[in-house]
C-alpha positions in Angstrom: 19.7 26.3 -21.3 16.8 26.3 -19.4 17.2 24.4 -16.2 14.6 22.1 -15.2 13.1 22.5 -11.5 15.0 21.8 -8.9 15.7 18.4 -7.5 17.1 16.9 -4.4 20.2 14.6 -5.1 21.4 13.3 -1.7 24.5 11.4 -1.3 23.6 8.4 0.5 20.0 6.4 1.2 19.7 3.4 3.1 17.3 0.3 2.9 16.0 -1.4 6.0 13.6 -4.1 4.8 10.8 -5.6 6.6 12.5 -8.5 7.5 15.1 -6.8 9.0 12.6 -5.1 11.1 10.8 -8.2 11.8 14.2 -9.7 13.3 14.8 -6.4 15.3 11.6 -6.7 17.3 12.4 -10.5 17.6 15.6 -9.7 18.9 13.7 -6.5 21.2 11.3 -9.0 22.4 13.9 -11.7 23.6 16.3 -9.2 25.4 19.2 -10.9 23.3 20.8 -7.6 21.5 24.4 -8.4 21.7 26.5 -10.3 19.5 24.9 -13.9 19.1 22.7 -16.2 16.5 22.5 -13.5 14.0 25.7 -12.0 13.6 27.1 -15.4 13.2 24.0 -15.7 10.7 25.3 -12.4 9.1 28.9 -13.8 8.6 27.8 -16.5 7.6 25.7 -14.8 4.3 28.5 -12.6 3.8 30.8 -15.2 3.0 29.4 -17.0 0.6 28.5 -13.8 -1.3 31.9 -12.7 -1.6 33.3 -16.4 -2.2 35.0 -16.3 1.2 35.2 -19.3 3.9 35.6 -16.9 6.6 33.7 -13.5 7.7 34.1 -12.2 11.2 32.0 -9.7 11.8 32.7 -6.1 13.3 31.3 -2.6 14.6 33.4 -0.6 11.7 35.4 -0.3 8.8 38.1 1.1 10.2 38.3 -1.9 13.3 37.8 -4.3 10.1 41.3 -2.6 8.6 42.9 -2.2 12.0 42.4 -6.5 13.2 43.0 -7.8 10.2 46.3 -5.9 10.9 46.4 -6.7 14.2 46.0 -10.3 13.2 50.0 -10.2 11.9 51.4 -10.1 15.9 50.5 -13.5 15.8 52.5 -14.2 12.5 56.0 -12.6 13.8 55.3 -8.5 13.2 56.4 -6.4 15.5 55.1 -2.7 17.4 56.3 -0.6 14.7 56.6 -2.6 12.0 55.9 -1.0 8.5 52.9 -1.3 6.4 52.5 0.0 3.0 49.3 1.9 2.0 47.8 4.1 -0.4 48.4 8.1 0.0 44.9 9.0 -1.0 42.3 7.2 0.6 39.2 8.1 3.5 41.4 8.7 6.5 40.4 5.6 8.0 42.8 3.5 6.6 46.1 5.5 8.2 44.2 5.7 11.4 44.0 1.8 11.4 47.6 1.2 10.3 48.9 3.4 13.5 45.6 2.4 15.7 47.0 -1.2 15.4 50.5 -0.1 16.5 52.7 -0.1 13.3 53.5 3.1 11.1 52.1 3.4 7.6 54.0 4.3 5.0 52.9 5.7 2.3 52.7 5.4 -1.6 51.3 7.9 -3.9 48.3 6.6 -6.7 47.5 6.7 -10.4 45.2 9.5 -11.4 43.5 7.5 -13.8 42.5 4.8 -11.0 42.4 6.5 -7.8 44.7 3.8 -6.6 47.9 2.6 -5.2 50.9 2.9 -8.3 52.1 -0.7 -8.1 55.1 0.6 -9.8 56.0 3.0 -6.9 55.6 0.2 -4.1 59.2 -1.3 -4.2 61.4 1.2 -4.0 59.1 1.8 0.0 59.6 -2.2 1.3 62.2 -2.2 4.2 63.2 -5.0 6.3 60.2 -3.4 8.8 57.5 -4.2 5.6 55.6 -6.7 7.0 52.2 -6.1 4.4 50.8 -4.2 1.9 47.0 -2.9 2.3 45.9 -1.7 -1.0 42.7 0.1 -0.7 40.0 -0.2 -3.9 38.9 3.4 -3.8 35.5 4.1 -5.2 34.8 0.6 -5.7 37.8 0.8 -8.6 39.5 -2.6 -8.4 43.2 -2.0 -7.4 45.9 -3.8 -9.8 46.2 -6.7 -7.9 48.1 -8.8 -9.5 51.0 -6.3 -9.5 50.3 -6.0 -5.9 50.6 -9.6 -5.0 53.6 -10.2 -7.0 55.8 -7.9 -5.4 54.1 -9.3 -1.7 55.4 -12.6 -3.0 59.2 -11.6 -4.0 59.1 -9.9 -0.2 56.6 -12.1 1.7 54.6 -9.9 2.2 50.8 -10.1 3.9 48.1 -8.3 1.6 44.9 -6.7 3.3 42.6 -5.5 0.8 40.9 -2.4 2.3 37.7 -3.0 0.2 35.6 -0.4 2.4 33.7 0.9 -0.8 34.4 -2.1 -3.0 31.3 -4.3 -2.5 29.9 -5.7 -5.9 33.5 -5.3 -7.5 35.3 -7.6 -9.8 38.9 -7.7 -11.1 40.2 -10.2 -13.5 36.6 -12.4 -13.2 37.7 -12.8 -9.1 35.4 -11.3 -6.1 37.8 -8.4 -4.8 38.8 -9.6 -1.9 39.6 -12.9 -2.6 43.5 -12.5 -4.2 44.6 -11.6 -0.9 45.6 -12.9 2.4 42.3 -10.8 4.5 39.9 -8.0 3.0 38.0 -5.5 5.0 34.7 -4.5 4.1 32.5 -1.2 5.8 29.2 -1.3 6.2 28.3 1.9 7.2 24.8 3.4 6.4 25.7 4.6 2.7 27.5 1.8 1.7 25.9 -0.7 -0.9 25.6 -3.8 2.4 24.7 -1.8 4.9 24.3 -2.9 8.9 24.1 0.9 9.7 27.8 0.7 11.2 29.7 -2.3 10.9 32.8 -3.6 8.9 33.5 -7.1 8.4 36.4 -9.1 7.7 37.1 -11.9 5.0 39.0 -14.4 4.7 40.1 -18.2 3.8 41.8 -19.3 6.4 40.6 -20.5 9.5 43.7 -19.1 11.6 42.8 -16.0 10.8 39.3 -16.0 11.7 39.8 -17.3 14.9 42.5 -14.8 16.0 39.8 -12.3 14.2 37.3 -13.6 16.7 39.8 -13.0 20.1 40.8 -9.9 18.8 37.2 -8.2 18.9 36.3 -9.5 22.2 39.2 -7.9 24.2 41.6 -10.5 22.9 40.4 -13.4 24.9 41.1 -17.1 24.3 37.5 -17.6 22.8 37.6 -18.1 19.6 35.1 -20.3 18.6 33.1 -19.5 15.2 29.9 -20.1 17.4 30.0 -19.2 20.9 27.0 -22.0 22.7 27.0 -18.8 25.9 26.3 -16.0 23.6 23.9 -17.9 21.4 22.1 -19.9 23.4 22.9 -19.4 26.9 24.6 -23.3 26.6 26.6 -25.0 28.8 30.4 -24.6 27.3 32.8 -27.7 27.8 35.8 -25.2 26.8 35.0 -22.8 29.9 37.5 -24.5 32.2 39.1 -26.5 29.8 42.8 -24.3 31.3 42.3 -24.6 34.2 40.2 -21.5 34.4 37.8 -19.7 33.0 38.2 -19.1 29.1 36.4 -15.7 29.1 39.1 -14.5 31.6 42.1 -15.8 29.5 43.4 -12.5 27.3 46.0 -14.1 24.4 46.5 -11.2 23.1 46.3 -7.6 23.4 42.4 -7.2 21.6 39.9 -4.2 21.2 36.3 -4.2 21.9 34.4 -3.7 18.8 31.8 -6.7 17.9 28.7 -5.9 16.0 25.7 -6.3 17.6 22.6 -8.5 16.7 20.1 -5.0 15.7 22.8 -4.0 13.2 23.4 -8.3 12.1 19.6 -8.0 11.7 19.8 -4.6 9.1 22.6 -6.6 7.4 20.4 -9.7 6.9 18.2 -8.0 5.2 20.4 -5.4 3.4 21.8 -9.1 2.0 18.3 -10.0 0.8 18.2 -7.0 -1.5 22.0 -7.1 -2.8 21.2 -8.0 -6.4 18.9 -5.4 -7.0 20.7 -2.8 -5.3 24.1 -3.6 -6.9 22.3 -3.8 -10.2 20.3 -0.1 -9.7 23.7 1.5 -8.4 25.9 -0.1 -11.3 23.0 1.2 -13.7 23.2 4.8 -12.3 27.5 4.4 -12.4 27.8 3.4 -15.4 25.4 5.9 -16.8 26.7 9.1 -15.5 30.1 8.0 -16.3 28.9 7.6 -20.1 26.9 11.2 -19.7 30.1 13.1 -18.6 32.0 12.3 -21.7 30.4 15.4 -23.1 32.5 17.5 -20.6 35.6 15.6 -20.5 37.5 18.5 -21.4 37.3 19.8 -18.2 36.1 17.1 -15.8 37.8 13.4 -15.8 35.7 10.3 -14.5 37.0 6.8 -13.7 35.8 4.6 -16.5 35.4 0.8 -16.0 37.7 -1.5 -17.7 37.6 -4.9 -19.6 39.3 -6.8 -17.2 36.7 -5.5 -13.5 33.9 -4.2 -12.9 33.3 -1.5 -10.1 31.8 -1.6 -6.9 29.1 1.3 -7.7 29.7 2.9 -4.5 29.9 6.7 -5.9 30.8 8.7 -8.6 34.5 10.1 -9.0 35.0 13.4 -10.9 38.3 15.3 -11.0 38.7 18.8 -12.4 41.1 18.9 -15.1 44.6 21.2 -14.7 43.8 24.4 -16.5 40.1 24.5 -16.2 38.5 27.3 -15.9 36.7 26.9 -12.7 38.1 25.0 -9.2 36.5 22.1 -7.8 35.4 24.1 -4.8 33.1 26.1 -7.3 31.6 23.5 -9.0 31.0 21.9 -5.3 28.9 25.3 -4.1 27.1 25.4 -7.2 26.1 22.3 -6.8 25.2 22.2 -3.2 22.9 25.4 -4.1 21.0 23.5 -6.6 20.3 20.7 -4.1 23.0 17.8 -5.1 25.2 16.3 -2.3 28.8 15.8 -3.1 32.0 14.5 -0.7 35.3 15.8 -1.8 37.2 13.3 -2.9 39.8 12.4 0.1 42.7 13.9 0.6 46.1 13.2 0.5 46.8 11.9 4.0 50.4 12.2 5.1 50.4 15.9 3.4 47.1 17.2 3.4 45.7 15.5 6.7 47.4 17.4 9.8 47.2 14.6 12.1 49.9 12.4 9.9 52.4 15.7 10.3 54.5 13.7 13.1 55.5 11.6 10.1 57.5 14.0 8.3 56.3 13.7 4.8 56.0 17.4 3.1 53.7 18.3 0.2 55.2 17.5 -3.1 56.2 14.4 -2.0 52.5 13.0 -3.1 51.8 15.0 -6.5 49.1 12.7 -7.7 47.1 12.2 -4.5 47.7 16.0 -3.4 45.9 16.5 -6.6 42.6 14.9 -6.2 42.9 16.3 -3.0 42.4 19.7 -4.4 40.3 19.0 -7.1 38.4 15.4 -6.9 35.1 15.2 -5.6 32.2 12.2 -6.0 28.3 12.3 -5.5 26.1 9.0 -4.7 24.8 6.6 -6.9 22.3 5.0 -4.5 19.2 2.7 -5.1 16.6 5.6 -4.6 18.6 7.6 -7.8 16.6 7.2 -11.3 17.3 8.5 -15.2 15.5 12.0 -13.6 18.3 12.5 -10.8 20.8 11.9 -13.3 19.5 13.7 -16.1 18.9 17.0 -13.7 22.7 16.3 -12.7 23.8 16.2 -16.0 21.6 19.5 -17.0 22.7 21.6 -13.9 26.6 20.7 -14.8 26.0 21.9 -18.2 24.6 25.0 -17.0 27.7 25.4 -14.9 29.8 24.8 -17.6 27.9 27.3 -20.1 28.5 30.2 -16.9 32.7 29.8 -16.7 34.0 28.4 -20.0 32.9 31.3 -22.5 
């Protein structure tokens, strides 16, 4: 086949809009850049796209996964209490699990979903358990209905790590919404972007507000809008006990709030959801329907009655016995100008840092094998039919080269 000239196919894009640069120079101009008016104006959008009553704003993913963790002290957990979580997932989500002080232990996932095998959870809940953080890889809703029965029989918290799951739907329900938090990232490539950032969700009030100490250092303020960092206000709580209330650490906190630049990106990165979910769930479900013609080798991650997927990127796994590795197909396709990730790896057996856990490889089949041979491009708003179609032609290409 005759390969059509070459294209660029980069992973990720990002879309600032006017009005987002409109609010940056308002915010520039007044000297107010850290968190205040708009962030809370961020959090508030946020919520009621997702169908939330809470969203507590943060400067990443990965402090989104590792406070709404945190948030458990408050509920009875314990320094090195267990928490369940996928094996396969960005590395983000062990980091949180151990940067919030408990030890994650870990379940291995369903090829055919990249996530978490519900049926394999049980048999790992100790007395130590104290929640389950299920992570919707690829914007593929996780089986959550599995999930929340077994947090049920054990009560069990559930913190949805919903990092690349914006836009996603399981069972008719917003993911993030079965559960008891979710955390969202925000990071440049993602589908809401505030360049870095992470958010929380959530529907109750308790945990927002022990959200809210927990990214200021763990302080006693908690209010869902601060009068001193908004306005410059006079605050009747300030000395309400007995001294100041800035100065009064509840808990032990972190120092990660989003700033008011980044809330303004997000404002307008909100403006244009629709019509970036719809162009991203357009390209998904397009290349996924192309790649049926080389299934024999290369399995996807189709979309289901019962969800829809948050388009965040395209899966592809090379199939056992093919004829090529998934490190060939990568270079070949980095030489002809299209971006790929791999596709995580197993993280107790294939990430050295988790070693000091004492997992060995075997002990994950399924994740250890996308680790080896899964990889995923972007299916961002600035992608058309063209990118796709010089995707699809290159692969073919490939294909015609190593399966004579």
């Amino acid at each position: 086949m005759k390969m059509k000239t070459k294209m660029e196919i980069p992973f990720g894009t990002i879309s600032i809009t006017e009005e987002s640069r409109d609010l940056i120079n308002k915010i520039l101009d007044a000297g107010r850049v850290s968190s205040g008016k708009y962030v809370r104006e961020f959090e508030e959008q946020f919520a009621k796209l997702t169908g939330a009553k809470e969203a507590v704003a943060l400067s990443s993913g990965t402090d989104a996964d590792a406070l709404a963790l945190a948030v458990l002290y408050d509920f009875g957990a314990q320094r090195g209490d267990e928490i369940i979580v996928p094996a396969l997932s960005f590395v983000a989500t062990g980091n949180s699990v151990l940067q919030a002080g408990f030890k994650p232990v870990f379940v291995d996932i369903e090829r055919q979903t990249l996530n978490i095998d519900p049926k394999q959870i049980e048999k790992t809940v100790t007395e130590k358990t104290k929640a389950i953080m299920p992570v919707h890889l690829m914007g593929k809703p996780a089986k959550m209905d599995e999930i929340n029965k077994i947090a049920k029989k054990y009560n069990l918290f559930v913190i949805e790590d919903a990092a690349e799951a914006h836009g996603g739907f399981y069972k008719g329900k917003n993911v993030g919404t079965t559960s008891d938090m979710a955390a969202y990232s925000l990071y440049l490539a993602h589908i809401i972007t505030t360049i870095e950032g992470g958010v929380v969700t959530t529907n109750r009030e308790d945990f927002a507000e022990i959200l809210r100490s927990l990214r200021s250092h763990g302080r006693a303020c908690k209010c869902k809008i601060c009068v001193v960092n908004t306005t410059s206000g006079y605050c009747q709580k300030r000395f309400k006990y007995g001294k100041d209330i800035r100065f009064i650490f509840e808990r032990i906190g972190f120092s990660c709030k989003m700033n008011e630049i980044e809330a303004a990106v997000g404002i307008g990165s909100l403006k244009i959801y629709k019509n970036i979910i719809d162009k991203r769930r357009h390209n998904l479900l397009t290349m996924i329907e192309r790649f049926n013609r080389f299934s024999e080798y290369i399995a996807t991650i189709p979309e289901q009655d019962d969800e829809k997927i948050g388009p965040h990127a395209f899966p592809m796994i090379v199939r056992e016995g093919s004829p090529f590795s998934r490190d060939q197909l990568v270079d070949y396709l980095d030489k002809n100008g299209i971006d790929t990730r791999d596709l995580f790896t197993s993280m107790p057996t294939q990430c050295p840092g988790f070693s000091f856990l004492d997992y060995k490889l075997g002990d994950f089949p399924n994740a250890e094998y996308i680790g080896n041979n899964g990889l995923h491009i972007g299916v961002h708003q600035d992608l058309g039919d063209e990118h796709i179609d010089y995707l699809v032609d290159t692969v073919e290409t490939f294909m015609e080269q190593h399966t004579k």
